[in-house]
Every structure is written in structure tokens, then in C-alpha cells.
C-alpha positions as CSV (number, residue, x, y, z in Angstrom):
1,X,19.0,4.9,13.3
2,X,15.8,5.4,10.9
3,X,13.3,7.8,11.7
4,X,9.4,5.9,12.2
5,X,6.4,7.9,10.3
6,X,2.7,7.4,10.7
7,X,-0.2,7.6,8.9
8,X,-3.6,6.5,8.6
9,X,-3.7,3.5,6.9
10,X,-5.7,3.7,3.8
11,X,-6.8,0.5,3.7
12,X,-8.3,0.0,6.8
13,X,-11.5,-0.3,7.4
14,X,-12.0,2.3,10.2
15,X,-9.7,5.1,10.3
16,X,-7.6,4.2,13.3
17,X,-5.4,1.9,12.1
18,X,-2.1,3.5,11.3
19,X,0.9,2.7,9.2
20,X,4.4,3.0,9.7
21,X,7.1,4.0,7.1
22,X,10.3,4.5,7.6
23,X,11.9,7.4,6.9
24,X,15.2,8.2,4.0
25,X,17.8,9.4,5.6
26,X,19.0,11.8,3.2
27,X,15.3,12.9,2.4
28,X,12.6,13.6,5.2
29,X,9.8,13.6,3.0
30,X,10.5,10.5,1.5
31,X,9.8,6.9,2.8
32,X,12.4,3.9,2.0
33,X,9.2,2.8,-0.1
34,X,9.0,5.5,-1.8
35,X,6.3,7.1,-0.6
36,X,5.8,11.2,-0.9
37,X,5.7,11.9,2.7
38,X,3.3,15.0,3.5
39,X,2.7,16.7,6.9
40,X,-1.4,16.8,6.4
41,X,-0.9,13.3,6.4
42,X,0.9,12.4,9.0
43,X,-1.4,11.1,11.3
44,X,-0.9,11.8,15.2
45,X,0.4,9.2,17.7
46,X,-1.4,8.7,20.7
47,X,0.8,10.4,24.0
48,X,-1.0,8.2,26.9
49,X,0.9,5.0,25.0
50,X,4.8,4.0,23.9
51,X,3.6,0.7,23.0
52,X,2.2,0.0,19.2
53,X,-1.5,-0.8,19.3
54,X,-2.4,-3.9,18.1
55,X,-4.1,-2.0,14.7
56,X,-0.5,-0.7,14.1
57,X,1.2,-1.7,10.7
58,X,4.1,-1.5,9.3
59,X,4.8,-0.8,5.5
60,X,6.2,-3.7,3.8
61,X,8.4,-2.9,1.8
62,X,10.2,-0.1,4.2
63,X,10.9,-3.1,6.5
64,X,12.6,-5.2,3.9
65,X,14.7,-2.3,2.7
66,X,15.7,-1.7,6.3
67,X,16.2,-5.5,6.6
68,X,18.4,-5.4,4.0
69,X,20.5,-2.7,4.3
70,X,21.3,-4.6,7.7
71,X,22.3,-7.4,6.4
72,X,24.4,-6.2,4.2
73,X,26.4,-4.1,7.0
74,X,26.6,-7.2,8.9
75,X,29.2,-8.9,6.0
């Protein structure tokens, strides 16, 4: 199972928007994308909600790594 990281998405518009990376499993302060993971940046997840908000996002290319690597275990 993969670890979930958030942060605010620098794209967005307004600052509430977060993105998701997944995190390495051999290296917690990297993301499957690559990403430098840093704790300033990690933005905080709401506790009055488990469910994503519709201004969630997911990185990209994490996903298709994760998507991949399952495929590949499934053959």
C-alpha cells in the first residue's frame, strides 16, 4: 500500500485546491513523480471530512506509475 501526500496545488487559482502525490516507498521524501517532498509544504487535510473535496487532484504522473506497477504484478 502507497502512502497519499498533500499539498497546495500550485497551479490553482485560489490556494485551496490541493494535490496528491504518492509517496516512494523506499524514500518518504520523495514522490513516485519525483517530486522533493518537504514538510513546510505539506499542506494540511481537513479532519471534519474522509471524503476528497471536489478541488482535490491527483498528480499525474504518480497515478500512472502506481497504475503500472499494478499491472505489472497482475501478470
Amino acid at each position: 500500500m502507497y502512502d497519499m501526500w498533500a499539498e497546495h496545488d500550485p497551479a490553482a487559482v485560489d490556494g485551496r485546491v490541493l494535490l496528491w502525490h504518492v509517496i516512494t516507498k523506499d524514500d518518504a521524501s520523495k514522490s513516485l513523480c519525483g517530486r522533493l517532498l518537504q514538510a513546510g509544504r505539506r499542506a494540511p487535510v481537513p479532519a471534519d471530512t474522509e471524503e476528497d473535496t471536489p478541488s482535490d487532484r491527483y498528480c499525474s504522473p504518480c497515478m500512472s506509475t502506481v497504475r503500472e506497477t499494478m499491472a505489472a504484478a497482475d501478470h
